[in-house]
Each structure stands twice: as structure tokens, then as C-alpha cells.
C-alpha positions in Angstrom: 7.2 -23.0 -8.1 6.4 -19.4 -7.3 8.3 -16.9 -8.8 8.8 -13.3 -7.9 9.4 -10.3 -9.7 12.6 -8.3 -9.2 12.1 -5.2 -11.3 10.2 -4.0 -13.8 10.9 -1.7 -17.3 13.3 0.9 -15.4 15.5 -0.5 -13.4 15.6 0.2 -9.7 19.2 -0.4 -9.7 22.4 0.8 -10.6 21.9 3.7 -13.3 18.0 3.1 -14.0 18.5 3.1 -17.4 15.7 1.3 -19.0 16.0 -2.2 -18.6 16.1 -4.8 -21.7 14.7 -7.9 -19.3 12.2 -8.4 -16.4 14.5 -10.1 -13.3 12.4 -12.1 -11.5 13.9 -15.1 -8.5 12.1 -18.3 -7.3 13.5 -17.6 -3.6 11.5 -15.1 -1.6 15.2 -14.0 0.0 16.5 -13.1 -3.1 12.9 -10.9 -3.7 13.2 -9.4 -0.3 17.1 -8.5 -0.8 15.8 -6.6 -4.5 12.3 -4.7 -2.4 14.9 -4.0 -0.1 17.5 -2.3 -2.5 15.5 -1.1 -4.7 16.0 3.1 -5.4 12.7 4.8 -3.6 11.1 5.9 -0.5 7.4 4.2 -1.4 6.6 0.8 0.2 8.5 -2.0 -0.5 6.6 -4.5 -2.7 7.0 -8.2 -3.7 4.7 -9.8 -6.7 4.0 -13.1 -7.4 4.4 -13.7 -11.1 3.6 -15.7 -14.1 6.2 -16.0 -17.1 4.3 -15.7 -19.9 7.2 -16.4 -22.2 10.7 -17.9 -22.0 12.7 -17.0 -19.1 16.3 -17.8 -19.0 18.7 -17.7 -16.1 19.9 -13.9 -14.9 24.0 -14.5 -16.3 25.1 -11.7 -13.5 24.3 -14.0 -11.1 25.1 -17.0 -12.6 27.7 -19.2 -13.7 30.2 -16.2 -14.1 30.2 -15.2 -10.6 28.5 -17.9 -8.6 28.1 -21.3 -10.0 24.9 -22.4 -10.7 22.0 -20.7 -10.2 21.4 -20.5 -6.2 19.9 -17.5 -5.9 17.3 -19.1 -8.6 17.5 -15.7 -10.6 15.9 -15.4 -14.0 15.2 -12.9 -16.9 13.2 -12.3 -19.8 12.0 -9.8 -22.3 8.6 -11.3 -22.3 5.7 -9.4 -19.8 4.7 -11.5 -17.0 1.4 -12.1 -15.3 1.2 -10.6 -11.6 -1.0 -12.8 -9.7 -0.8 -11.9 -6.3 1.4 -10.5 -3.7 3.6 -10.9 -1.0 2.2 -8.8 2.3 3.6 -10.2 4.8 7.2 -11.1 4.6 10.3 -10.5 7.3 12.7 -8.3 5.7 16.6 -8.1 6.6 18.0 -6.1 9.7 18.7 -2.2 9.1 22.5 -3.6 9.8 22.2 -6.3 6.7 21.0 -3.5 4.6 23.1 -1.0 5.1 25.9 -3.4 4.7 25.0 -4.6 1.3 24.4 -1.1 0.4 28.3 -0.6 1.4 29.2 -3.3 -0.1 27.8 -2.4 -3.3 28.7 0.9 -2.8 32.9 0.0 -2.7 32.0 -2.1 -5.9 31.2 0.7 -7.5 34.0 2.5 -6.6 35.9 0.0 -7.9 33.7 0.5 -11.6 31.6 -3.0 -11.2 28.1 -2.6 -11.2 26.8 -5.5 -9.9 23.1 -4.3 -10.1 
């Protein structure tokens, strides 16, 4: 099973404080979602990766908010292995964006950080 890296050492989310874990998903949609919302203006990139170490399902996603693990999100502290990446991939519509972007926005609000 591929796996694909979601962020790396800061995080591109939320406050970018330096981030404990690597995320990483096993669902290209869940990649493109966190290319798509990630903070920058430089191309949005997807990475094939290798754990190299233990990973562990990502608890913000799982099992406290949505049962199971559908998104098939993971973490761990360990580095990973890039061995390729993803060029060619369809992203959301500006609309989708912008309406997760919202949506996380009026979280925020509300104090949850979700990412």
C-alpha cells in the first residue's frame, strides 16, 4: 500500500509550531485535501513514502471524531523514505477548497483546531 506524506517538521497547518509527528495517509484524497490546505503560495506537492519506523494511526482523525480510520491517516516520530512523487493528480474544485477553508475557519472561531 502506498503511503503519502502529509507534512513534514513544521507543520503547514494550524499555528506551524513545530510538529512532534510526520502525518502521512494511504488515500491519495486525503494527500490532495493536505497539498491543497497546506499554508504557501509554492507548488503543491504530494510524496510517496516509506515508514521507516512504527507508524501509528493520526488520533485527530480517528476514533475520537470519526470511527475508524477512513481517511487511512497515520503518524510517526520516525523519518520516512521519499521514494517518488505524485505529478499528476486532479485536485478539488476552487469551490471545495474554499469551503473547507470556511469550514475550518468557523472551527476556529469556535477554538478547535482541527489541523
Amino acid at each position: 500500500m502506498p503511503f503519502y506524506l502529509k507534512n513534514y517538521i513544521n507543520s503547514n497547518y494550524g499555528q506551524q509550531k513545530n510538529a512532534k509527528y510526520i502525518f502521512l495517509t494511504a488515500t491519495l484524497d486525503a494527500a490532495i485535501w493536505g497539498a491543497e490546505l497546506a499554508v504557501g503560495e509554492g507548488r503543491e506537492r504530494i510524496y510517496l513514502v516509506e515508514p521507516t519506523g512504527q507508524i501509528e494511526n493520526d488520533p485527530d482523525l480517528t476514533d475520537k471524531k470519526i470511527p475508524g480510520n477512513p481517511t487511512m491517516s497515520y503518524r510517526s516520530t520516525e523519518p520516512f523514505r521519499v521514494v517518488g512523487e505524485v505529478t499528476v493528480w486532479q485536485g478539488h474544485t476552487s469551490e471545495q477548497v474554499q469551503r473547507m477553508k470556511d469550514a475550518l475557519q468557523r472551527l476556529k472561531e469556535q477554538g478547535i483546531n482541527s489541523l
